[in-house]
N, C-alpha and C positions, 0 to 999 in steps of 0.2 A: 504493500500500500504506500504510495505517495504520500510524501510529508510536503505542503504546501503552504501552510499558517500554523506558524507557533506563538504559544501564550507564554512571556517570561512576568514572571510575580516580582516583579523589580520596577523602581524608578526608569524611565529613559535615561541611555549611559551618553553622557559628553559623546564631544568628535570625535574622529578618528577610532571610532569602533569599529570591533571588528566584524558586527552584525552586518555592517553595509556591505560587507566582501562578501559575506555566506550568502547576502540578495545577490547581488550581482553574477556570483558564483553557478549558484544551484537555482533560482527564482523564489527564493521562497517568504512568505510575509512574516516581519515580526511586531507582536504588539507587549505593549510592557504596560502593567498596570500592577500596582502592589498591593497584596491583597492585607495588609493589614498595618497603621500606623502606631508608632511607639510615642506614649502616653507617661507621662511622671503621675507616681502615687500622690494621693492629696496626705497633707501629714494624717488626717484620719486613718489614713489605710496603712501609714507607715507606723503610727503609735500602735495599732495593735499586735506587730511586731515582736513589743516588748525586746526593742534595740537602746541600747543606750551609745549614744556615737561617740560622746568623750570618754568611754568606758575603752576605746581602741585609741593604740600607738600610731597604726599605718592602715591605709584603706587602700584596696585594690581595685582597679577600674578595668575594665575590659572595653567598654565601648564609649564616644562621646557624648550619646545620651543620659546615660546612668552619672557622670559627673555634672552634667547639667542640672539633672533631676537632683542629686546629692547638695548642692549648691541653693537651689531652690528650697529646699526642705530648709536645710541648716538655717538660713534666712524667715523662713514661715516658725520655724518653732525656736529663733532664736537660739541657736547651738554656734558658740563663737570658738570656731576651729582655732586650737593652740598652735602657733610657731612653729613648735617641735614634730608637728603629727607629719608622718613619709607618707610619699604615694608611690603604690607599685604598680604598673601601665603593661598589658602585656605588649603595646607595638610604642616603636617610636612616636606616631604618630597620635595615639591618643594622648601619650603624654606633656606631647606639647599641645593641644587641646588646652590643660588645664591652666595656660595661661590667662586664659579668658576671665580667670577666676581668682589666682594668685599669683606673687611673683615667683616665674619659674628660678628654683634654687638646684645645682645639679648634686647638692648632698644630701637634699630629704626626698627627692625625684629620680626614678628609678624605672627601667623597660627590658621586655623582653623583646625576642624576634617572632612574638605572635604564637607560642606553644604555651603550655602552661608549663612546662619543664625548666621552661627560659626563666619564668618567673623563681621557680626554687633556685636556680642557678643565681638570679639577681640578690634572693634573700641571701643566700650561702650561712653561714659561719655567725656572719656580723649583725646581723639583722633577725636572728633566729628568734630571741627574744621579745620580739615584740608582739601586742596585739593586733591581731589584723579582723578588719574588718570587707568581708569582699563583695563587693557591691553589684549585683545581679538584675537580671530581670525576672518575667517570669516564663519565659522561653530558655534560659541558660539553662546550660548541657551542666554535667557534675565534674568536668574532669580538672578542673580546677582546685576545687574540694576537696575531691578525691588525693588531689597530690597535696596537699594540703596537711590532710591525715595521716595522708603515710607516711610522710617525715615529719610527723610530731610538732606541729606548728600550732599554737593556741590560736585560735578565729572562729569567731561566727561570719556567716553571710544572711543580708539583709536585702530584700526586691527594693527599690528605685522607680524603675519603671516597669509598666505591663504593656503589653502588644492588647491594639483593639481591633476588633476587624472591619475591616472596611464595608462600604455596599458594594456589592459587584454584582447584584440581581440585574444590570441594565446587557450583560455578557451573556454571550450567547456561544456555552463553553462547547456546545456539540459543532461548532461553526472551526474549529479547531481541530487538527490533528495532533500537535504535542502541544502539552503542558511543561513548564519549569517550574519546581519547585525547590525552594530555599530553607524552610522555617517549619517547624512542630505548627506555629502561629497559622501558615500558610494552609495549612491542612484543615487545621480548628474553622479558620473564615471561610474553607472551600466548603464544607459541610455545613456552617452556620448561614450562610448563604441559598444552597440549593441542597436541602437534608434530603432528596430523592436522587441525587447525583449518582451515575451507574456508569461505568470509566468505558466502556463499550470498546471503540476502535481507537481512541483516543490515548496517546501513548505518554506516557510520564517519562520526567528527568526528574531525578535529587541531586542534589550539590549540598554536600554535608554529610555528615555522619549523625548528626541530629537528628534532621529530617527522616533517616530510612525508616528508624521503627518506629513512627506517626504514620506515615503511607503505611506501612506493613499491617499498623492494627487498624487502620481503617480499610483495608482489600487492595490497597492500590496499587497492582502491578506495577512492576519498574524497569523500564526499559534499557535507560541509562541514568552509570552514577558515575558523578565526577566529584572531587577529582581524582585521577588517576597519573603514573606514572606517564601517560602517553597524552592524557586530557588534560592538564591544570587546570583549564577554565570550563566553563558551561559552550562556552562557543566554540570551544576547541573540543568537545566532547561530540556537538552536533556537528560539527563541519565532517568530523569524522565517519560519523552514522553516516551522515547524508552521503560520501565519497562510497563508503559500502553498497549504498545502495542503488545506487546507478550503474 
């Protein structure tokens, strides 16, 4: 079966994508519509928690949202971050993020290369002691936690933000031959949306390891998962179907 119009659950990506090559390539249509936006807790939702945030030395951020939301909050319930509190960022790039917010210092500011292993590697030795506090949403995966625990690291984590889902009732998913999927969230909105949804000839992609077992326990065959050794990316996953297929 011909693959002709694909659905990715993503923002439209900048120039110079490489979606425009796979059109031009193969013919094929792509439409990007996200199916679910990320929402900061109202401190309502965050006090029942029962988090205390000066009760932590160092807070962990994985995404630019969740320090936005963290920042927000602080401010709504009046919690005046001490000098001394670290931040550990798993990418560069969130961590300069948190400039928005304080001045970046590179002795209490600290990053990984995007793994959570990177992050124990950042804490090592010198930092073991500290409390940390790791700041989630409510779509985060455990494996950050997880290595957490396993090297004896005192922390709780606390949600920031939660994923809401979007309306996508005006999509007319059967007009589609593949889906992209990204997000446990993605899966949640797909069904909150059209609860009779029945995946028919309609062929799915995951991108993540999150995402699989959310498609899995909602029936959702899986065509292709990236990423792979050979795929890094979603578009580099389909260019490749597609080249198969022809």
């Amino acid at each position: 079966m011909t693959v002709r119009t694909i659905l990715i659950s993503q923002q439209p990506p900048k120039a110079n994508s490489p979606y425009a090559e796979i059109t031009a390539k193969y013919g094929v249509e792509f439409d990007f519509v996200p199916f679910f936006s990320i929402e900061p807790l109202s401190s309502r939702e965050f006090r029942g928690q029962r988090i205390n945030i000066l009760d932590h030395t160092a807070i962990v951020f994985s995404a630019r949202s969740t320090i936005d939301a963290f920042f927000q909050l602080c401010n709504e319930l009046r919690v005046k971050i001490p000098e001394t509190m670290k931040y550990f960022c798993t990418t560069e790039a969130v961590a300069m993020y948190l400039q928005k917010h304080i001045v970046y210092r590179k002795r209490k500011i600290f990053f990984g290369d995007g793994t959570p292993a990177s992050l124990i590697t950042q804490i090592g030795a010198k930092h073991k002691g500290e409390k940390f506090l790791i700041a989630t949403s409510d779509s985060t995966n455990n494996d950050i936690t997880g290595l957490f625990e396993k090297n004896g690291l005192d922390f709780k984590s606390a949600m920031f933000v939660k994923s809401v889902s979007r309306d996508l009732k005006s999509l007319s998913l059967g007009n589609y031959d593949m889906i992209v999927l990204y997000n446990p969230s993605d899966v949640k909105s797909l069904y909150e949306n059209f609860p009779d949804f029945e995946q028919g000839n309609i062929r799915f992609v995951s991108y993540g390891k999150s995402v699989v077992k959310a498609m899995n326990d909602a029936g959702l065959k899986i065509e292709i998962s990236a990423p792979t050794a050979t795929a890094p990316s979603v578009a580099k996953a389909i260019e490749l179907y597609l080249e198969k297929a022809e």
